[in-house]
C-alpha positions, -999 to 999 in steps of 0.1 A, spaced: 734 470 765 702 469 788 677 437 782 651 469 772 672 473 740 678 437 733 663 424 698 651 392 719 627 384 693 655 379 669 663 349 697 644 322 686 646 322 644 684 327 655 690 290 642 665 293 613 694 319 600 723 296 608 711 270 591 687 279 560 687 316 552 731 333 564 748 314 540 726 319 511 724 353 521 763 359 523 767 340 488 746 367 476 768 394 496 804 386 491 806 395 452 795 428 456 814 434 487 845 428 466 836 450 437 826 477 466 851 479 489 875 449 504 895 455 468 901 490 482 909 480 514 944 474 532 958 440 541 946 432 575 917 458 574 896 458 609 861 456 593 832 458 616 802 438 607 771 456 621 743 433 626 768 406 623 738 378 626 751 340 629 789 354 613 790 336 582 801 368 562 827 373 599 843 343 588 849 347 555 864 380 562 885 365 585 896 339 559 906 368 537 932 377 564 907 408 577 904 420 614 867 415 623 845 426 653 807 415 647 778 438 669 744 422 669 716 427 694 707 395 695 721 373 723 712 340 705 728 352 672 756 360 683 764 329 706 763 309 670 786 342 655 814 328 678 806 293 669 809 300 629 837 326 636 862 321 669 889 347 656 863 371 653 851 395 683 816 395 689 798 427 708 763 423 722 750 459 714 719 480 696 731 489 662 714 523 667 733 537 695 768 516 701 796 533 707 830 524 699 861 547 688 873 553 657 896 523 646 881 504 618 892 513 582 851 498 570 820 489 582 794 465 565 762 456 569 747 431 547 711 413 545 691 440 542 696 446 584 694 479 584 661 476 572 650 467 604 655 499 620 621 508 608 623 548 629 643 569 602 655 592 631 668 559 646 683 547 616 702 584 618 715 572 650 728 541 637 745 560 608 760 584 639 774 555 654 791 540 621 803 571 618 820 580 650 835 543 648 855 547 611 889 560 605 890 590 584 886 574 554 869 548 555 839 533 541 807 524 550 787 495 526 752 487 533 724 475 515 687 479 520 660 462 505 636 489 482 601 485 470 607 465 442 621 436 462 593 440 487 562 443 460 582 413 441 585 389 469 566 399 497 534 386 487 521 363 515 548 338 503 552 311 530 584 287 534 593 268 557 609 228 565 603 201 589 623 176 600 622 147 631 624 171 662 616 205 648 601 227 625 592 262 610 571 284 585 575 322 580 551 343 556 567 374 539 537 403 538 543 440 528 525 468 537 525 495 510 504 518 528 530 518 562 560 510 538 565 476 560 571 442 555 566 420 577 581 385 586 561 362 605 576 331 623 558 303 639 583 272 652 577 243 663 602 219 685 599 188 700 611 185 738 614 163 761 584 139 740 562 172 739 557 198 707 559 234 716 548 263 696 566 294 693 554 324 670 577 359 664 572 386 640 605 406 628 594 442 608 614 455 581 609 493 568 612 501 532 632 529 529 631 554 498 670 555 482 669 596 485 656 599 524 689 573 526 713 596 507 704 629 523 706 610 562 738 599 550 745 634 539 734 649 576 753 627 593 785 639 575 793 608 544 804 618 515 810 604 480 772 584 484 769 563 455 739 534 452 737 504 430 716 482 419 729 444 431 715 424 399 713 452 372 745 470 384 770 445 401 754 412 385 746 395 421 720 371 405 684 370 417 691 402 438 668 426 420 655 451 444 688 454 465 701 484 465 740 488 476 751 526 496 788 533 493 796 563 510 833 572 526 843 594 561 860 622 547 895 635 557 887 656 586 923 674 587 
């Protein structure tokens, strides 16, 4: 993976994740992961976590007795993925265009980070690559975040904490108009006796649920089916998340 297709802005709120936002996210993730898919999966399944972030969900998959390899295209991300996760295997790569053969009964990609491919040719790549990386037969679970969620909470909300030697805010915004939301970052961290500032911006692209289905559909999935995390699998406080299931068919 070239440094040109590094997410190196996903560097520094790389801790933010790991400490405030992966495990809350995961706790959110892991109930309808086992309604979706691990309770139709083998014993010793190798699941690959795509946009594996910090590994909190890597580990707990690795607790269930599952084979996990994490990608992520942040370098910073995945240096706390091995720290969380040390039987994992971790893969520096673009979720877009990574190529690895096709050994992995599912693939999973939780926190809305698919989202973040905001190009929907691009996020046609990605589902090419998931693809060309699954047994025949697998499955592929992913959520994305729709325009409920976004119009809900993406208001200009800011949160944030500060403690003795650092601290952060981030403001949620969504732009209807360009279907975007938009996350921006501003940290702050004492070194050596001196404050330094440090502001990024991460983009998320709200996708419509049938321009989802039919690039599934071009790409070859079959048996697409989307849920609903609070109405349909009861993942509280999750309204606005909507859950693709879809399956590589049998090719022979």
């Amino acid at each position: 993976m070239t440094s040109a297709t590094r997410y190196s802005n996903y560097d520094p709120i790389a801790w933010i994740y790991k400490e405030y936002l992966g495990n809350d996210h995961i706790e959110r993730a892991l109930p309808a992961l086992e309604q979706l898919l691990l309770q139709h999966l083998p014993e010793k399944a190798r699941i690959l976590d795509l946009c594996c972030g910090s590994g909190e969900l890597a580990q707990k998959l690795l607790i269930k007795g599952y084979q996990v390899t994490g990608i992520d295209g942040s370098e910073t991300m995945l240096h706390y993925a091995r720290e969380n996760a040390p039987n994992g295997e971790f893969i520096l790569d673009d979720a877009r265009f990574f190529e690895l053969p096709p050994t992995f009964h599912a693939v999973v990609s939780t926190s809305g980070s698919l989202s973040h491919i905001i190009n929907l040719e691009e996020l046609i790549c990605a589902f090419r690559s998931v693809y060309a990386a699954m047994l025949e037969n697998g499955l592929f679970v992913f959520n994305i975040y729709t325009e409920e969620e976004y119009q809900s909470g993406w208001n200009g909300s800011i949160s944030g904490d500060v403690q003795k030697e650092y601290a952060w805010a981030v403001r949620q915004s969504y732009h209807p108009e360009e279907k975007v939301g938009r996350l921006n970052f501003t940290l702050f961290q004492l070194i050596e006796g001196t404050w330094q500032r440090l502001d990024t911006t991460v983009q998320e692209k709200c996708y419509l649920i049938p321009e989802v289905q039919q690039a599934l559909e071009k790409v070859g999935f079959t048996e697409i089916k989307v849920y609903d995390a609070e109405r349909d699998l009861g993942v509280e406080q999750s309204a606005g998340h909507a859950y693709f299931v879809c399956r590589k068919p049998l090719l022979s």
